[in-house]
MIDOSE-1310 file (N, C-alpha, C; in nm, 2 decimals, decimal comma, always signed):
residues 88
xxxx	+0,43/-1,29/-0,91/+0,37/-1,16/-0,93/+0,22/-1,17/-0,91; +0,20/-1,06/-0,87/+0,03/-1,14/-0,85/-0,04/-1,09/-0,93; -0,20/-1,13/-0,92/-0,26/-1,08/-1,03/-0,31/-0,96/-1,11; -0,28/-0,85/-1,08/-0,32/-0,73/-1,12/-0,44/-0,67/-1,07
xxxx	-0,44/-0,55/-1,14/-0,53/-0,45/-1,04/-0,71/-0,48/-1,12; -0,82/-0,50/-1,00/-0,91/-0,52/-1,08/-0,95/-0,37/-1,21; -1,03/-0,43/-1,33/-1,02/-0,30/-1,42/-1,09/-0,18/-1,40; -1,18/-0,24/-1,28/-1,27/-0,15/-1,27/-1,22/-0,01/-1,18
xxxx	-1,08/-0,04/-1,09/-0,99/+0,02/-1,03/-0,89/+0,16/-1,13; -0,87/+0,12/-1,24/-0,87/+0,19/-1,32/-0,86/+0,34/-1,34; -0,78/+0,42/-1,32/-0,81/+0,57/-1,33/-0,89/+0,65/-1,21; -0,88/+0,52/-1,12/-0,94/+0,57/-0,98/-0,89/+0,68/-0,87
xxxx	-0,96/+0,79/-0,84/-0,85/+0,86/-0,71/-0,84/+0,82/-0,62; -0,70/+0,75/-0,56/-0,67/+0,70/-0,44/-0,60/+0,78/-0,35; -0,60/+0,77/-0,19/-0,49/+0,79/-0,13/-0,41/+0,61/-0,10; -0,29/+0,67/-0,09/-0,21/+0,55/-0,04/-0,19/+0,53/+0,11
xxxx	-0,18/+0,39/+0,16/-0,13/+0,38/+0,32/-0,01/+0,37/+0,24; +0,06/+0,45/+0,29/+0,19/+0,45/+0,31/+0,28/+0,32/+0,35; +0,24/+0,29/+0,46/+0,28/+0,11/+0,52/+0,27/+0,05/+0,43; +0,39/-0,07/+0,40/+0,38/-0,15/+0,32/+0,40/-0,23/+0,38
xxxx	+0,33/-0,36/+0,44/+0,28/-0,47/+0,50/+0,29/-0,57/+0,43; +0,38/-0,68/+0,49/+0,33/-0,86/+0,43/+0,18/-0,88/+0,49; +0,10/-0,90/+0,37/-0,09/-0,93/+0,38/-0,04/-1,07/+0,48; +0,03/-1,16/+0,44/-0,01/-1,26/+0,56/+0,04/-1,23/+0,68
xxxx	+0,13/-1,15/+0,73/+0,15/-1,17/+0,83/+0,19/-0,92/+0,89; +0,10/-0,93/+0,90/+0,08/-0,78/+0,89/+0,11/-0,67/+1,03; +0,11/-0,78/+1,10/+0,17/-0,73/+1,27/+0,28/-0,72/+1,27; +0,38/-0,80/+1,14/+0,53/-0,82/+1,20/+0,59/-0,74/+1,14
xxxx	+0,63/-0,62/+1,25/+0,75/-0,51/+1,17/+0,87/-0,53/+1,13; +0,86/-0,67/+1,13/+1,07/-0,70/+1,01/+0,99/-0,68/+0,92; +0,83/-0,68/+0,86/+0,82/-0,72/+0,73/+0,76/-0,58/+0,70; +0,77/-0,45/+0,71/+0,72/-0,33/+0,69/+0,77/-0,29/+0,66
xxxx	+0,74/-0,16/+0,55/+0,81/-0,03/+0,52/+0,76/+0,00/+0,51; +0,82/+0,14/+0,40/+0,68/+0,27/+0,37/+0,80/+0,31/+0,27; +0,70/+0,41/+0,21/+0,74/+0,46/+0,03/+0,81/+0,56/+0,05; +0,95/+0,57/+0,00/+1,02/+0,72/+0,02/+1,13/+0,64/+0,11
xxxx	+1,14/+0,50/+0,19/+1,27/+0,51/+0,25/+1,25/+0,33/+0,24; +1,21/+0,23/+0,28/+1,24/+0,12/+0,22/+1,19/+0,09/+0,08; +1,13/+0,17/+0,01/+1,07/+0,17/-0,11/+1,07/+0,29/-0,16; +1,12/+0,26/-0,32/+1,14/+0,39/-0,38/+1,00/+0,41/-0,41
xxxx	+0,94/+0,55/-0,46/+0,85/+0,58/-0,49/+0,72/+0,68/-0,39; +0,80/+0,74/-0,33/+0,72/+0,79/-0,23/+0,68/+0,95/-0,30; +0,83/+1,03/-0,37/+0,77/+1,10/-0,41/+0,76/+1,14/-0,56; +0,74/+0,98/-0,63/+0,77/+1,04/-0,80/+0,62/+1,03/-0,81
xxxx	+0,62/+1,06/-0,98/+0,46/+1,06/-1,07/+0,44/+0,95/-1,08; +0,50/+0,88/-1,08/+0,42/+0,79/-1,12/+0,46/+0,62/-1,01; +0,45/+0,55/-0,95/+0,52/+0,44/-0,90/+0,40/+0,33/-0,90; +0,41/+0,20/-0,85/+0,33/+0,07/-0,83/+0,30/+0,09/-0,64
xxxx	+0,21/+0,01/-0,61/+0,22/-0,07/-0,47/+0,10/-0,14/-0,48; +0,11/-0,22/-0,41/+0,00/-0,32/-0,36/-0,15/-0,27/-0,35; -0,25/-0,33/-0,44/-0,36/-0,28/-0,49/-0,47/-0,24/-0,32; -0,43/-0,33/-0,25/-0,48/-0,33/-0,10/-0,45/-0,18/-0,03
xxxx	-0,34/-0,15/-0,06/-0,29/+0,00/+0,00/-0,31/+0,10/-0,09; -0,44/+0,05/-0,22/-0,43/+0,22/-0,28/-0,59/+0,17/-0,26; -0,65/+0,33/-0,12/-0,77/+0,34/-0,13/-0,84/+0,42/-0,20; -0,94/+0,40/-0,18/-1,04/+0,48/-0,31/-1,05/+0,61/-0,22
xxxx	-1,07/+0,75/-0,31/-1,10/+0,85/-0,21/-1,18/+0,89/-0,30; -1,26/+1,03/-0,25/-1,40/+1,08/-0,33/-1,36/+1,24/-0,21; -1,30/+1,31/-0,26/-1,26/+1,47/-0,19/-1,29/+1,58/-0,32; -1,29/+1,68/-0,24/-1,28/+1,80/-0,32/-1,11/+1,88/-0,29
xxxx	-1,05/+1,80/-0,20/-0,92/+1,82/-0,21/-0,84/+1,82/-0,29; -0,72/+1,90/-0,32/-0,67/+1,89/-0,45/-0,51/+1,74/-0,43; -0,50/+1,74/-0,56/-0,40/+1,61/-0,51/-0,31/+1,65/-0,40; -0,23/+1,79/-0,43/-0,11/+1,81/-0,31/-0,21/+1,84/-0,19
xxxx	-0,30/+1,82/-0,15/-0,31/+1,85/-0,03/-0,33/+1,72/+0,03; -0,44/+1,61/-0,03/-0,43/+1,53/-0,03/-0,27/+1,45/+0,02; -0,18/+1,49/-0,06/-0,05/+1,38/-0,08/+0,03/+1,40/+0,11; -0,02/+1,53/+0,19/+0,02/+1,52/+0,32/-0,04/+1,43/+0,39
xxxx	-0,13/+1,37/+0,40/-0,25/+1,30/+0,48/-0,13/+1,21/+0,49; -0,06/+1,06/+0,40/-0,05/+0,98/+0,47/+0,07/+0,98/+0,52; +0,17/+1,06/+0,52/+0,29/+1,05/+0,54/+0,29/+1,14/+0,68; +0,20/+1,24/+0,67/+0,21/+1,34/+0,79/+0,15/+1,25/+0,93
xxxx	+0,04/+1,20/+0,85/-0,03/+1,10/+0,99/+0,01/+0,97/+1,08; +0,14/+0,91/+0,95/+0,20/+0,78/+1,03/+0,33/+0,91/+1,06; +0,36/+0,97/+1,07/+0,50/+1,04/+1,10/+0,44/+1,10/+1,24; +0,34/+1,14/+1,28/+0,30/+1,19/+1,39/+0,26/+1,11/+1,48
xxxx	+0,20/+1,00/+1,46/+0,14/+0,83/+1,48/+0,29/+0,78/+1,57; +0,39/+0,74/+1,49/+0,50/+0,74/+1,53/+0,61/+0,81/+1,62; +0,56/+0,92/+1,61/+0,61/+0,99/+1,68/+0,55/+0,96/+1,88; +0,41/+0,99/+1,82/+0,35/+0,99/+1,96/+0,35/+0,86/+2,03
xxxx	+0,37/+0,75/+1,96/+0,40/+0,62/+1,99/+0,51/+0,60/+2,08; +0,60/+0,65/+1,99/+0,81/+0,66/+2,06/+0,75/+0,70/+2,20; +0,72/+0,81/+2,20/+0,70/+0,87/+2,30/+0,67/+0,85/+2,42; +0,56/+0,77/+2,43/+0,47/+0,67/+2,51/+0,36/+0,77/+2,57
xxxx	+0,35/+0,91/+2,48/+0,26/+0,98/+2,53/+0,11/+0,92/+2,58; +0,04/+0,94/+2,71/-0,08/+0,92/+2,76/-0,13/+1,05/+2,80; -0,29/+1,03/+2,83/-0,35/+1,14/+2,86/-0,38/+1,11/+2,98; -0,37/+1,22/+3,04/-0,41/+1,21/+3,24/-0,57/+1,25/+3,25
């Protein structure tokens, strides 16, 4: 288990990367998920993840609007990837 979250981290507003990445080895998609489908916790009150994937934010956004950013942006990321969309 690793060490915990620094204290100063504490009651901080974060968004989450959604991606859940092995830190050593971060390119390799056997070792990825994301919260809501290989990891529970995507949409309760309260859940854990990796102190690395909860960044600091500083918005006047309210939480739910915030909570679209990171699920909407790798879902459309993804999407346009499959795709192999290019621009002419």
């Amino acid at each position: 288990m690793g060490a915990g979250v620094d204290a100063a981290r504490v009651g901080q507003r974060i968004i989450s990367d959604c991606w859940l990445r092995d830190a050593k080895d971060p390119t390799n998609l056997d070792k990825t998920g994301s919260f809501g489908s290989e990891r529970d916790g995507g949409f309760a009150e309260y859940t854990t993840m990796p102190a690395r994937t909860a960044l600091a934010i500083e918005s006047s956004l309210s939480a739910a609007e915030l909570a679209t950013f990171s699920r909407s942006y790798s879902t459309a990321e993804g999407m346009l990837t499959r795709t192999t969309l290019t621009l002419r």
